[in-house]
py3Dmol code that shows the C-alpha trace and the ligand (Angstrom):
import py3Dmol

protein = """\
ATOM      1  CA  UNK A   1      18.650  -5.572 -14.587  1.00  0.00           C
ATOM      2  CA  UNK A   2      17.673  -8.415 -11.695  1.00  0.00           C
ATOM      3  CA  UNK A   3      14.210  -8.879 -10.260  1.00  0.00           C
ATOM      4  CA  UNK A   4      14.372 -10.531  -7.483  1.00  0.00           C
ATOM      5  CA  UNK A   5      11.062 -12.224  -6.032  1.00  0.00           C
ATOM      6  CA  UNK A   6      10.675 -12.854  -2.107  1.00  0.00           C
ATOM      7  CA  UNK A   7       8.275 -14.580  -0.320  1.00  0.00           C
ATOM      8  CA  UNK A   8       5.264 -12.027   0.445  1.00  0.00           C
ATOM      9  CA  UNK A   9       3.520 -11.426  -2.834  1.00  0.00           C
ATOM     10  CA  UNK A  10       5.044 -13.858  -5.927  1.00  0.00           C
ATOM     11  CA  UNK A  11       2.184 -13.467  -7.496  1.00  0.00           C
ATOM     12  CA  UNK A  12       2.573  -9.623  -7.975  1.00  0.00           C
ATOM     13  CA  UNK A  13       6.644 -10.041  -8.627  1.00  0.00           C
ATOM     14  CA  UNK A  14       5.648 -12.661 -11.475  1.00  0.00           C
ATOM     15  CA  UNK A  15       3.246  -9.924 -12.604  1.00  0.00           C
ATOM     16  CA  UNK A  16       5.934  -7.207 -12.843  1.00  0.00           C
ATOM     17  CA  UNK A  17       8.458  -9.366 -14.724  1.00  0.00           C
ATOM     18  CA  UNK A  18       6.047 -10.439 -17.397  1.00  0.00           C
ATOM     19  CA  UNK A  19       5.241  -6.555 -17.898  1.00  0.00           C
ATOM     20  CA  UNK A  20       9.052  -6.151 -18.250  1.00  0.00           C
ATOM     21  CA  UNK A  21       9.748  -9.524 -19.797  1.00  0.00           C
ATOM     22  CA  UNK A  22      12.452 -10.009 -17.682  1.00  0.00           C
ATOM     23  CA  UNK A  23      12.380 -12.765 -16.353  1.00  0.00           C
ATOM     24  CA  UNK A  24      12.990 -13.363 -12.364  1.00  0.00           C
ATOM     25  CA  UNK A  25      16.034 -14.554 -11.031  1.00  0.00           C
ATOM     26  CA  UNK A  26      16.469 -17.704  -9.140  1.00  0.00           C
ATOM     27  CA  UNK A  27      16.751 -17.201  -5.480  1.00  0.00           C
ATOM     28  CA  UNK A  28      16.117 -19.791  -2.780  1.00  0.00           C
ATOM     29  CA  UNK A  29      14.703 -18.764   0.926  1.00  0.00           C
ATOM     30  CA  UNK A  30      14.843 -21.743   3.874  1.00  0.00           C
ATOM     31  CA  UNK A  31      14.437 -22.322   7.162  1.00  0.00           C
ATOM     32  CA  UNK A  32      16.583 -23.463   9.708  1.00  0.00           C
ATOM     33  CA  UNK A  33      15.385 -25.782  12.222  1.00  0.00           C
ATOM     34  CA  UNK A  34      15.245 -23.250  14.928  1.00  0.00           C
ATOM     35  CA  UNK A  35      13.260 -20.618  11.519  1.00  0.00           C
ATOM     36  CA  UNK A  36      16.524 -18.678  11.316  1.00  0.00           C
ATOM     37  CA  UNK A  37      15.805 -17.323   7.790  1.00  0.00           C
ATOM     38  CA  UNK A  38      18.428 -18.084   4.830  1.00  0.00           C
ATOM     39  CA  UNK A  39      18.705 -16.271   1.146  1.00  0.00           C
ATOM     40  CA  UNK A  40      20.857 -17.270  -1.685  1.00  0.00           C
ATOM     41  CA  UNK A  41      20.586 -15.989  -4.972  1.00  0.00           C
ATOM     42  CA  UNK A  42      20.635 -18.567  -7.306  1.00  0.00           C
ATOM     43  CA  UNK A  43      22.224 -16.438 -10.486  1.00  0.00           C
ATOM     44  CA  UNK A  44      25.668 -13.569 -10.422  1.00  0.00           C
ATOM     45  CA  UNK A  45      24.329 -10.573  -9.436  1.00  0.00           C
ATOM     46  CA  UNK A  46      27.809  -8.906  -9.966  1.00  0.00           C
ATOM     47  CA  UNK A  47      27.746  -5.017 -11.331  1.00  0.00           C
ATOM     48  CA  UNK A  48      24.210  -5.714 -11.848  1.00  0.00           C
ATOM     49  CA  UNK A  49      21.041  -2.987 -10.988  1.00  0.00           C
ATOM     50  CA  UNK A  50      18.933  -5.517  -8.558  1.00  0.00           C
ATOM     51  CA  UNK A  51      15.300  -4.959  -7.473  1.00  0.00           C
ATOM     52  CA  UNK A  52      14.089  -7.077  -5.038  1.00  0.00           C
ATOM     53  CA  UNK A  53      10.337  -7.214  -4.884  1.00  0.00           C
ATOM     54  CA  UNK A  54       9.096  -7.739  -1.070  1.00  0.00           C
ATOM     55  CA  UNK A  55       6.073  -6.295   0.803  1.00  0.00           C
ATOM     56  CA  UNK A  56       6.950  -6.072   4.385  1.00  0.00           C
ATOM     57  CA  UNK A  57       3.078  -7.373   5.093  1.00  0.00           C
ATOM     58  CA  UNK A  58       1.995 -10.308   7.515  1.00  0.00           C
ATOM     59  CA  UNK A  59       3.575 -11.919   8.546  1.00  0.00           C
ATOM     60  CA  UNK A  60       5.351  -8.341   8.827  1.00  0.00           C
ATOM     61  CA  UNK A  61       8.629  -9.579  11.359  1.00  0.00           C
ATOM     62  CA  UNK A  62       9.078 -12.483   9.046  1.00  0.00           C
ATOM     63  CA  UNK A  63       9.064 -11.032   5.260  1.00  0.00           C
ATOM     64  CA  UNK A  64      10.603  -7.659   6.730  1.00  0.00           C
ATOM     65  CA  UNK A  65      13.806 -10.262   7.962  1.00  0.00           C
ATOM     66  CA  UNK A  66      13.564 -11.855   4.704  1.00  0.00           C
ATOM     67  CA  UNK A  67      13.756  -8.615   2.748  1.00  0.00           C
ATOM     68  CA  UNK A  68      17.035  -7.568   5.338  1.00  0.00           C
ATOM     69  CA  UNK A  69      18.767 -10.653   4.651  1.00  0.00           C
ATOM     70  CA  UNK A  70      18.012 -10.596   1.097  1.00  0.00           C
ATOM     71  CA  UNK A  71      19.618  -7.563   0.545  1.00  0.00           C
ATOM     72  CA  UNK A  72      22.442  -8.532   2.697  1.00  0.00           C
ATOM     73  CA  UNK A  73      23.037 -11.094   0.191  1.00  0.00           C
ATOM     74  CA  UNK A  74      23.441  -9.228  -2.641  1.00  0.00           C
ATOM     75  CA  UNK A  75      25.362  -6.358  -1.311  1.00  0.00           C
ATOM     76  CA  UNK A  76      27.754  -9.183  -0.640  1.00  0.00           C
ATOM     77  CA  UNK A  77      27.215 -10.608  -4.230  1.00  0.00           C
ATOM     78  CA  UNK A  78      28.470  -7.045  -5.428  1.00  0.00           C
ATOM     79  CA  UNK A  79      25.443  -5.677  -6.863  1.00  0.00           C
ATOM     80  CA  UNK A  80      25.888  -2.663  -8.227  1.00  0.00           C
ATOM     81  CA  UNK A  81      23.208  -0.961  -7.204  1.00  0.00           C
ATOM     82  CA  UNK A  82      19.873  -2.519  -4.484  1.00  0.00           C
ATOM     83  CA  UNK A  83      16.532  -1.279  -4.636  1.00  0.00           C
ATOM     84  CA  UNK A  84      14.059  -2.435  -2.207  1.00  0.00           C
ATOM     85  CA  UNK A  85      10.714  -2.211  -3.859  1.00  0.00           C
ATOM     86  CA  UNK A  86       8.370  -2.629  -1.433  1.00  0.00           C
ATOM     87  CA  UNK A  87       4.648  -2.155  -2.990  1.00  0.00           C
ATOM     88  CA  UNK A  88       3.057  -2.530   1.205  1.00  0.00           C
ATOM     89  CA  UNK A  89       5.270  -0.681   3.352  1.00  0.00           C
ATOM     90  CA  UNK A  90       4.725  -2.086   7.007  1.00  0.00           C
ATOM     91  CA  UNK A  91       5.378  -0.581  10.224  1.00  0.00           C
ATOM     92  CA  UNK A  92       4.038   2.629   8.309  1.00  0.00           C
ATOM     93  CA  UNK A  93       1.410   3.806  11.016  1.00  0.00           C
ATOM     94  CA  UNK A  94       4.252   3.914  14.041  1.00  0.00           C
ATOM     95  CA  UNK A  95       5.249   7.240  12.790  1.00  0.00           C
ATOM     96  CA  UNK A  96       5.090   9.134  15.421  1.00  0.00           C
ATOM     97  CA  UNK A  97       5.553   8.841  19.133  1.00  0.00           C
ATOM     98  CA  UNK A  98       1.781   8.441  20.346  1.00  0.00           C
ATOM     99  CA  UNK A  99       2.972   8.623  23.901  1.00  0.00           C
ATOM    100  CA  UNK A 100       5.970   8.522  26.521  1.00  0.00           C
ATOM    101  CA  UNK A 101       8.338   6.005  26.322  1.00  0.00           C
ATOM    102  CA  UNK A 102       6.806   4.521  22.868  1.00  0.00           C
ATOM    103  CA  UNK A 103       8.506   3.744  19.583  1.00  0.00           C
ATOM    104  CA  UNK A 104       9.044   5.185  16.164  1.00  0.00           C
ATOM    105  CA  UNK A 105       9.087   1.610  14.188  1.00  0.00           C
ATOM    106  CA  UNK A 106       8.851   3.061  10.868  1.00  0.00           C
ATOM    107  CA  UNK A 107      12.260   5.251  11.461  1.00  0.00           C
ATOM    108  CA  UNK A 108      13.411   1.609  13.018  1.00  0.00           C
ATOM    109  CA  UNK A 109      12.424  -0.224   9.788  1.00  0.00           C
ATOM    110  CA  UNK A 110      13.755   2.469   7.429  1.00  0.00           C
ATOM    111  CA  UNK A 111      16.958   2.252   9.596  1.00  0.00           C
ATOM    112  CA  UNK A 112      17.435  -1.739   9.027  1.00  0.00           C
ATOM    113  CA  UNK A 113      16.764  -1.645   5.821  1.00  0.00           C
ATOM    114  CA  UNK A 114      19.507   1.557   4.938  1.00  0.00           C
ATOM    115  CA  UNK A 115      22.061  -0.565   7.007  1.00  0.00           C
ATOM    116  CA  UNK A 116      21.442  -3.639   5.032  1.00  0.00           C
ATOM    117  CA  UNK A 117      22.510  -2.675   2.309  1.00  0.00           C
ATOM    118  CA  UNK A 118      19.689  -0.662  -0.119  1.00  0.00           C
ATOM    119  CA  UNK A 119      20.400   2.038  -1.736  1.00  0.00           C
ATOM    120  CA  UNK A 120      16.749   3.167  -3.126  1.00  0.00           C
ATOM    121  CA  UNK A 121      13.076   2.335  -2.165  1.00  0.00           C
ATOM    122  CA  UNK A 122      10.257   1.773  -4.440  1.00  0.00           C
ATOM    123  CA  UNK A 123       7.130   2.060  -2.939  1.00  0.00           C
ATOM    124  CA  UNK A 124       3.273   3.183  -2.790  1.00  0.00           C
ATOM    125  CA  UNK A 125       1.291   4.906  -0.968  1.00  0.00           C
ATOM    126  CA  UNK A 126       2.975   4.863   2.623  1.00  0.00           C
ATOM    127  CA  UNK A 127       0.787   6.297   5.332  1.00  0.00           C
ATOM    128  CA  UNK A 128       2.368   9.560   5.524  1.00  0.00           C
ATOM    129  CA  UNK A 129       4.766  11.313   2.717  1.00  0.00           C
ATOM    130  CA  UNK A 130       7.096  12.416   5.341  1.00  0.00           C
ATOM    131  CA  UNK A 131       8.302   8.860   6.150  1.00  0.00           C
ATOM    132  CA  UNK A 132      10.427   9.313   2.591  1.00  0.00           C
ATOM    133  CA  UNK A 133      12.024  11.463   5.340  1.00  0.00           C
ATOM    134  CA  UNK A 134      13.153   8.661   7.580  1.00  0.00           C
ATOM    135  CA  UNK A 135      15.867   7.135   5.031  1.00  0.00           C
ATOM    136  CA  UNK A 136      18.866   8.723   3.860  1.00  0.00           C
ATOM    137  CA  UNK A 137      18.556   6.903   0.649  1.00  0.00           C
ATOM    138  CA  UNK A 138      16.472   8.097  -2.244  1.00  0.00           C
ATOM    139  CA  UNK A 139      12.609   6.916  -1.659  1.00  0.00           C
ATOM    140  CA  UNK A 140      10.185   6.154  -5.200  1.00  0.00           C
ATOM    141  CA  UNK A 141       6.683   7.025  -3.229  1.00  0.00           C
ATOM    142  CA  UNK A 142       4.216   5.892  -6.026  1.00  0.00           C
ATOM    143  CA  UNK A 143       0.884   6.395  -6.085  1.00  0.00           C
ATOM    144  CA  UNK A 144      -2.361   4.298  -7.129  1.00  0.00           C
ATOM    145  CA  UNK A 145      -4.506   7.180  -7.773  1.00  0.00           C
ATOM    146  CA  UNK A 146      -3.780   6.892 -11.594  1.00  0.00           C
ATOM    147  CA  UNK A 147      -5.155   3.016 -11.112  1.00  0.00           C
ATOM    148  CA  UNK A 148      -7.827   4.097  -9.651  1.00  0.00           C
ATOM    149  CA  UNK A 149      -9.218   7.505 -11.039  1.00  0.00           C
ATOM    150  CA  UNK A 150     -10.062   5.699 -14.202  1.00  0.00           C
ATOM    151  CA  UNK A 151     -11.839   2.770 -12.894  1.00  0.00           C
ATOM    152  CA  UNK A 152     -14.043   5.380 -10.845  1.00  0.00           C
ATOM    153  CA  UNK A 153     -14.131   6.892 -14.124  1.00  0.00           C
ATOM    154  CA  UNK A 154     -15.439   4.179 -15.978  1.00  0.00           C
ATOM    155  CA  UNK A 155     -17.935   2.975 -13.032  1.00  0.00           C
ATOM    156  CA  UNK A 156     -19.080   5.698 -12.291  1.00  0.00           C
ATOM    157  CA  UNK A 157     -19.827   7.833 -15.409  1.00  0.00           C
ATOM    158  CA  UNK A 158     -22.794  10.488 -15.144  1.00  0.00           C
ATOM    159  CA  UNK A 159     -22.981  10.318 -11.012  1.00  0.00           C
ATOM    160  CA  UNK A 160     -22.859  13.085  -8.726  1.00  0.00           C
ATOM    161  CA  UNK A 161     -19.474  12.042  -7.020  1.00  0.00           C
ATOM    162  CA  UNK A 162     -17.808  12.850  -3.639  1.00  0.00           C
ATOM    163  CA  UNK A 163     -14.809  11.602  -2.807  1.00  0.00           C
ATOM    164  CA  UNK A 164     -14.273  11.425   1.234  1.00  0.00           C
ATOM    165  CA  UNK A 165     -11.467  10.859   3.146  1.00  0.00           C
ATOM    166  CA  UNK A 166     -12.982   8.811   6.508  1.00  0.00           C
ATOM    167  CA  UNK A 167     -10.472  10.685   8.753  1.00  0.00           C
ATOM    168  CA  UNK A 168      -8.364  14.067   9.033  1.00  0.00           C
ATOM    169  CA  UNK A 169      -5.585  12.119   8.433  1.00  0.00           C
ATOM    170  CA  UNK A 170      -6.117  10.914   4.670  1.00  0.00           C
ATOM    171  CA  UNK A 171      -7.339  14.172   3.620  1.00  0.00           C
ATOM    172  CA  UNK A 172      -4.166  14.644   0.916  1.00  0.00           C
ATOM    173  CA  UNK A 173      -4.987  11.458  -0.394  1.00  0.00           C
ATOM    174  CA  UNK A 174      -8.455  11.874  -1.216  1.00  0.00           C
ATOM    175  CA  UNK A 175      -8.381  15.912  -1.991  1.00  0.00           C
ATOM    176  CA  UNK A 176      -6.005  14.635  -4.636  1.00  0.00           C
ATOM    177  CA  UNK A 177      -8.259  11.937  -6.441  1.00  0.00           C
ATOM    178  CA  UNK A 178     -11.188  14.532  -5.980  1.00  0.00           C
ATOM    179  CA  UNK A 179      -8.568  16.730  -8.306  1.00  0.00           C
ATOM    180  CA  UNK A 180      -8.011  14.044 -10.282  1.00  0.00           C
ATOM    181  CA  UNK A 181     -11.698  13.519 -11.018  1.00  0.00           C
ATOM    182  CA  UNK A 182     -13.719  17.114 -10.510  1.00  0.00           C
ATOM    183  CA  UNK A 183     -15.490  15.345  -7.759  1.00  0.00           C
ATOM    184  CA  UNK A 184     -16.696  17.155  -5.154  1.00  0.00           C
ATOM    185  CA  UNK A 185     -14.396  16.610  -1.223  1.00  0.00           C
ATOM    186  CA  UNK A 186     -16.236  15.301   2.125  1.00  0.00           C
ATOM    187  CA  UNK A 187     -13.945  14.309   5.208  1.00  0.00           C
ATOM    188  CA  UNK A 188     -15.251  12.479   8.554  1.00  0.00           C
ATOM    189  CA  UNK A 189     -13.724  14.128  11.418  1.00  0.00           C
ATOM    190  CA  UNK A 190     -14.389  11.126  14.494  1.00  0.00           C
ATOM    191  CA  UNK A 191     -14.667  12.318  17.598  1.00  0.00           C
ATOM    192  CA  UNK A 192     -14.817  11.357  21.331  1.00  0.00           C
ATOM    193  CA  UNK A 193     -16.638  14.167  23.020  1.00  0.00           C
ATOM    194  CA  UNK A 194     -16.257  12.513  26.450  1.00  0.00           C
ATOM    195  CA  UNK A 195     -14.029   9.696  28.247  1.00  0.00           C
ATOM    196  CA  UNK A 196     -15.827   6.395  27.436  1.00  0.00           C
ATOM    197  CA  UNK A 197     -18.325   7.544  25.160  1.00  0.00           C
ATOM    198  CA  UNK A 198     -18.412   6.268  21.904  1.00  0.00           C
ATOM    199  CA  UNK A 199     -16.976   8.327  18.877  1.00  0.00           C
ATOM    200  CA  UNK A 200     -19.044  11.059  17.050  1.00  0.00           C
ATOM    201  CA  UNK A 201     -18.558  10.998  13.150  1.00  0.00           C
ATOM    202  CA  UNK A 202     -18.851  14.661  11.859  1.00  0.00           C
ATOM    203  CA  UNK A 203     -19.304  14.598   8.133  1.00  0.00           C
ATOM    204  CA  UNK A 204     -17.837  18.033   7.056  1.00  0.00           C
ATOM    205  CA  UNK A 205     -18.742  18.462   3.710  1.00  0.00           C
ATOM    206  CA  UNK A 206     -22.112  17.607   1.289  1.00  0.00           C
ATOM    207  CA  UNK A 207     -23.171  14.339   0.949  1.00  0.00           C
ATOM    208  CA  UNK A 208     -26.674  14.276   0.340  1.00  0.00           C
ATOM    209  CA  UNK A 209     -28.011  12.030  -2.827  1.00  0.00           C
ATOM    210  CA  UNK A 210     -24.301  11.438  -3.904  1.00  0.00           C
ATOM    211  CA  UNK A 211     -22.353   8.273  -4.555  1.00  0.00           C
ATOM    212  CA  UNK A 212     -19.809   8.868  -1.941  1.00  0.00           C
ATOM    213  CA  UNK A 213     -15.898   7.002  -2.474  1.00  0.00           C
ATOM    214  CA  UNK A 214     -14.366   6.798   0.603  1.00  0.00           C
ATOM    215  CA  UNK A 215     -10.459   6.296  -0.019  1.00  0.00           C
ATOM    216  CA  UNK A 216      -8.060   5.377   2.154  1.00  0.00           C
ATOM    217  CA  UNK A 217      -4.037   3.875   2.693  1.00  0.00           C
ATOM    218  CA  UNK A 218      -5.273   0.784   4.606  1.00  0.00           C
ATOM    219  CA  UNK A 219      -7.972  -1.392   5.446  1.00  0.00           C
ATOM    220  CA  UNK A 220      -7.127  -3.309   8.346  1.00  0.00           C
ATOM    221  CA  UNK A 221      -9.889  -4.362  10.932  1.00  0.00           C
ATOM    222  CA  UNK A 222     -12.275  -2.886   8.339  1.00  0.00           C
ATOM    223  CA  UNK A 223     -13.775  -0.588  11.561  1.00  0.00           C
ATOM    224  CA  UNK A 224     -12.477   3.032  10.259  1.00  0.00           C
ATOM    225  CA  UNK A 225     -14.357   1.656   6.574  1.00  0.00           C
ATOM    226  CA  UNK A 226     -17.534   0.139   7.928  1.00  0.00           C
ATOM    227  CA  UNK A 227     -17.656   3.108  10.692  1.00  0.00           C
ATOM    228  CA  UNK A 228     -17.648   5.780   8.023  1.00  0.00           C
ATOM    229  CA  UNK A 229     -19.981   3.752   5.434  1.00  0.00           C
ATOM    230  CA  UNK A 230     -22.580   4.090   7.846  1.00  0.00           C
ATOM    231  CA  UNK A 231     -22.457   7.498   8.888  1.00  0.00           C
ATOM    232  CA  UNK A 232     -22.590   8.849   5.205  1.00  0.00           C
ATOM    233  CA  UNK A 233     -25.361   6.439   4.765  1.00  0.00           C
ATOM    234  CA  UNK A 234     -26.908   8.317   7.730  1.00  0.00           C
ATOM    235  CA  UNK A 235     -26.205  11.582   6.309  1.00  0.00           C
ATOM    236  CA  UNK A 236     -28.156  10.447   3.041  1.00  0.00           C
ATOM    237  CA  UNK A 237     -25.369   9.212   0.383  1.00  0.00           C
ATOM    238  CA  UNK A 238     -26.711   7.569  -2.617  1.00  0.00           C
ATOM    239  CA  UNK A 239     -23.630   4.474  -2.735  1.00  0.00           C
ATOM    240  CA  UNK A 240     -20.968   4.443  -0.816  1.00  0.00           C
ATOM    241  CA  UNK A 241     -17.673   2.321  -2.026  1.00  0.00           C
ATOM    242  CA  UNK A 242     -14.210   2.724  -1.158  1.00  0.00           C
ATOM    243  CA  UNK A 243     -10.782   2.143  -2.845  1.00  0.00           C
ATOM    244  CA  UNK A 244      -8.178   1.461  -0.332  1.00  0.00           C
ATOM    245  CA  UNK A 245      -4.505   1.222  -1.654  1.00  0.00           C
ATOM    246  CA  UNK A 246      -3.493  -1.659   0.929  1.00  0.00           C
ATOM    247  CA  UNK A 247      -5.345  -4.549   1.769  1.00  0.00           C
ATOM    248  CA  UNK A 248      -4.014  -5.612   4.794  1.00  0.00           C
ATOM    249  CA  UNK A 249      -7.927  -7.110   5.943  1.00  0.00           C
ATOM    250  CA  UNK A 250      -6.778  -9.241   9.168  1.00  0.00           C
ATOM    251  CA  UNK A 251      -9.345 -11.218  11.316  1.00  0.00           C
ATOM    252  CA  UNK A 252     -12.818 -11.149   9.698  1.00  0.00           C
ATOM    253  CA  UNK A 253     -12.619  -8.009   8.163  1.00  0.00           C
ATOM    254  CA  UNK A 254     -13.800  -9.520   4.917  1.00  0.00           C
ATOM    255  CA  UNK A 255     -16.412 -10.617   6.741  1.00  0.00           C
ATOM    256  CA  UNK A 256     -17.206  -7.162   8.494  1.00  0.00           C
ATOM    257  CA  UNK A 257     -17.058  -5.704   4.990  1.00  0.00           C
ATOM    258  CA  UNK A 258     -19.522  -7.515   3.706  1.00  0.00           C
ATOM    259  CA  UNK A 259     -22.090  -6.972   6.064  1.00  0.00           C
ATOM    260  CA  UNK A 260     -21.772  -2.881   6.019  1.00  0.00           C
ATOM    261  CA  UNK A 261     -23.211  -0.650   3.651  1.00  0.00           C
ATOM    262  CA  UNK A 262     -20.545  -0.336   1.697  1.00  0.00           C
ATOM    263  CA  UNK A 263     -21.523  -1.924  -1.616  1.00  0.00           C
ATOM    264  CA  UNK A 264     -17.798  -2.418  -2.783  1.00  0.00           C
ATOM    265  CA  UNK A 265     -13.896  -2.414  -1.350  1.00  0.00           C
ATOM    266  CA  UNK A 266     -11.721  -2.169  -4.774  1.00  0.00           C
ATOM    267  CA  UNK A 267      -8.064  -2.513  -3.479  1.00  0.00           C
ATOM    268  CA  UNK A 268      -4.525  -3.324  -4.973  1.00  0.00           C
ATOM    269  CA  UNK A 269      -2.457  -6.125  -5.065  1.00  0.00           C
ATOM    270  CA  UNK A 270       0.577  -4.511  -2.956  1.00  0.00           C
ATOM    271  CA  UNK A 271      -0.376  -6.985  -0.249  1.00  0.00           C
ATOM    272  CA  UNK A 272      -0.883 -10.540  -1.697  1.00  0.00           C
ATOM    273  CA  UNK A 273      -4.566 -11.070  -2.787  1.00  0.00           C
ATOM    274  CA  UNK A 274      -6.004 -13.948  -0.219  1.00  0.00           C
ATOM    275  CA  UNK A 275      -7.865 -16.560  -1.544  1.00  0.00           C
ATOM    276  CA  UNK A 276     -10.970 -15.670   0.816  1.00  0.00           C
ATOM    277  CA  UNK A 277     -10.401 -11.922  -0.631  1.00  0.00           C
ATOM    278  CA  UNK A 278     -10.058 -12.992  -4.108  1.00  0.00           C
ATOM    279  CA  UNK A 279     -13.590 -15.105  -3.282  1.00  0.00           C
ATOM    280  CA  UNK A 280     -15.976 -12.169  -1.830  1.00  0.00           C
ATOM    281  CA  UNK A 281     -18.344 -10.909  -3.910  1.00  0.00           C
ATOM    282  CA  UNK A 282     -17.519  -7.505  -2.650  1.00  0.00           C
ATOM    283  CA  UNK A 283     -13.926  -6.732  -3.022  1.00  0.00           C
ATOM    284  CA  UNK A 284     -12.923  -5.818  -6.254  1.00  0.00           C
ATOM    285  CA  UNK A 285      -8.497  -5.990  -6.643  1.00  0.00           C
ATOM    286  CA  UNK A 286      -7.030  -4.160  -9.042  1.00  0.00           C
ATOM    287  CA  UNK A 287      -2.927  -5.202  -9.969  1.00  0.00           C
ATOM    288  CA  UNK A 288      -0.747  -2.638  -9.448  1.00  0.00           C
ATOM    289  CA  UNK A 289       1.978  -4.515 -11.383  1.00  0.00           C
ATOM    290  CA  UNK A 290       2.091  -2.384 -14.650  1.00  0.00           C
ATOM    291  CA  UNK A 291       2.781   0.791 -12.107  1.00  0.00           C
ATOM    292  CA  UNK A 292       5.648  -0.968 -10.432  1.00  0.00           C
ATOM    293  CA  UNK A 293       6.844  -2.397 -13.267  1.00  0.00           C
ATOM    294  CA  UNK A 294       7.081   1.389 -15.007  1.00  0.00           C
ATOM    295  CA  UNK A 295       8.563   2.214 -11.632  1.00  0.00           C
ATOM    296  CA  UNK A 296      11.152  -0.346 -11.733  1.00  0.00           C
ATOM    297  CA  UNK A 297      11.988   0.319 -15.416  1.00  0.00           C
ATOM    298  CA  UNK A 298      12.272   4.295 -15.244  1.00  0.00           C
ATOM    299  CA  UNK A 299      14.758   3.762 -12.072  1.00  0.00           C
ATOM    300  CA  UNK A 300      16.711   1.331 -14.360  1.00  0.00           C
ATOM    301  CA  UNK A 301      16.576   3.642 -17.163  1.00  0.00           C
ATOM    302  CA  UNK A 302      17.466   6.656 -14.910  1.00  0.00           C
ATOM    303  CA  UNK A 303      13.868   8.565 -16.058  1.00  0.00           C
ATOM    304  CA  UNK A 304      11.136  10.645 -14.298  1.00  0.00           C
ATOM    305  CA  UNK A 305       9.260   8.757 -12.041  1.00  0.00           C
ATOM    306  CA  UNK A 306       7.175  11.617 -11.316  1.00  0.00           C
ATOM    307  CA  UNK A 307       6.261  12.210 -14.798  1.00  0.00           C
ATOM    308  CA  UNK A 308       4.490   9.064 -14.598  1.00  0.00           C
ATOM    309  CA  UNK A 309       1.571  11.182 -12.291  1.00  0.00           C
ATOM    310  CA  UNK A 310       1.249  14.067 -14.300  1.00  0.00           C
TER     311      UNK A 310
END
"""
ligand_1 = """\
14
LIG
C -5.142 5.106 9.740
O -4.697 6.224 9.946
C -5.143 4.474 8.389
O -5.087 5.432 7.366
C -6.369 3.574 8.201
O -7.514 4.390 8.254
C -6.436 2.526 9.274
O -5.211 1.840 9.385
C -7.539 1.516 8.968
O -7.575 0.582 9.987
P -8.877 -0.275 10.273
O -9.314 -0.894 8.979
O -8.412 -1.292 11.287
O -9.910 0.632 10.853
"""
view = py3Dmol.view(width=600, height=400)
view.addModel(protein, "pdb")
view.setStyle({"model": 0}, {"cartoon": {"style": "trace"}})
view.addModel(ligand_1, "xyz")
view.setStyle({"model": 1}, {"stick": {}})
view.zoomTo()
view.show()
């Protein structure tokens, strides 16, 4: 077996190959003057199983090129078999047209990265299950619910929980933690009742004196997060925290985060861990590198990956 670090998240690849001690192969990625992008792989990669390790997060164009080329370069180093593991899978949320004459960029991207060469994907939590759809390779769609159903566990012990998804959307997600734990379900149902008005939050579900866990994919602005915090807050939760798989966190989110009622943010590594993350008092990251490495070493070995959720 080959790992195969790129550029996005080292720290997390590094993290994999010591839970595998296997160690990760040499590669080199450069610039060209006018930031053409160019991979060599140090080591022979000949009738070998390769995993390269890239998160296509920002900046998303660049470490998604990085990824293509990448695999480019060991197709034509005759690998014997490429998986792209890709613990942040972005592009995700274009899944759908949203309008006339708009794009599909997650097909796109699952398009690319078939034609360069892959032949599996390893990855977690994508924004909707059906996107394993969009490849016609296999697709490993882990999950960090077994990360974090113990460290609710453990925090939480003796509360009255309630897991809530803070839109329609993420309701799978969080009715399957609530499983998980024998926590009671909540979901926020936003709403513009007229043209220019501001959204409604509708908390469907009971609330009341509970320490609420709102769980999500992605935290990006923070807004959907902060937004929800508030209205369960209104709607008399004890706590509210939230465990979001992916922290993508761009502009002041952190910020934003901070100054909302949620008392905690507890989300994975699958997106390189900022240092101005890494420094806030409330987010909490939790390394999904012993997941990804079981991943990595049950495709190698030809096992269940599924098994590992039961
Ligand atoms: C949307 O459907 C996703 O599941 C997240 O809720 C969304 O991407 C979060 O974005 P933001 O943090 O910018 O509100």
């Amino acid at each position: 077996m080959k790992l195969i670090s790129g550029n996005s998240n080292r720290a997390l690849a590094e993290a994999i190959s010591s839970y595998l001690n296997v160690p990760l192969t040499q590669a080199s990625v450069k610039r060209f003057a006018d930031n053409e992008i160019f991979v060599e792989i140090m080591e022979n990669v000949r009738g070998e199983d390769c995993f390269f390790i890239q998160s296509t997060s920002y900046p998303a164009n660049d470490h998604l090129m990085e990824l293509l080329i990448a695999i480019d370069a060991l197709k034509r180093g005759s690998a014997r078999r490429i998986t792209a593991v890709i613990p942040y899978f972005g592009y995700a949320r274009q899944d759908r047209k949203t309008g006339g004459r708009t794009p599909i960029s997650a097909k796109l991207v699952a398009d690319l990265i078939t034609a360069a060469g892959a032949d599996r994907v390893l990855t977690m939590d994508l924004h909707a299950g059906q996107i394993q759809g969009f490849f016609d390779i296999p697709v490993d769609n882990l999950t960090a619910a077994p990360v974090f159903a113990p460290h609710i566990q453990e925090r939480f012990e003796g509360e009255r929980l309630c897991i809530v998804s803070p839109d329609v959307g993420g309701v799978v997600r969080a009715r399957h933690l609530a499983k998980r734990l024998g926590a009671d379900l909540a979901i926020i149902d936003k709403r513009r009742e007229k043209a220019g008005v501001s959204e409604v939050m509708h908390v469907i579900g009971e609330v009341d004196g509970k320490v609420c866990i709102l769980v999500d994919d992605i935290v990006d602005s923070g807004g959907t997060l902060c937004n929800a915090a508030s209205a369960l807050i209104e709607h008399g939760a004890k706590q509210v925290h939230s465990y979001v798989v992916h922290g993508v966190l761009s502009g002041n989110a952190v910020e934003k985060v901070e100054k909302s009622p949620m008392e905690s943010l507890v989300i994975t590594d699958s997106i390189c861990v900022r240092e101005d993350v890494a420094d806030s008092k409330s987010v909490i990251p939790l390394s999904v590198a012993p997941l990804f490495g079981e991943g990595v070493l049950r495709t190698a070995e030809e096992r269940s990956i599924s098994a590992l959720f039961k």
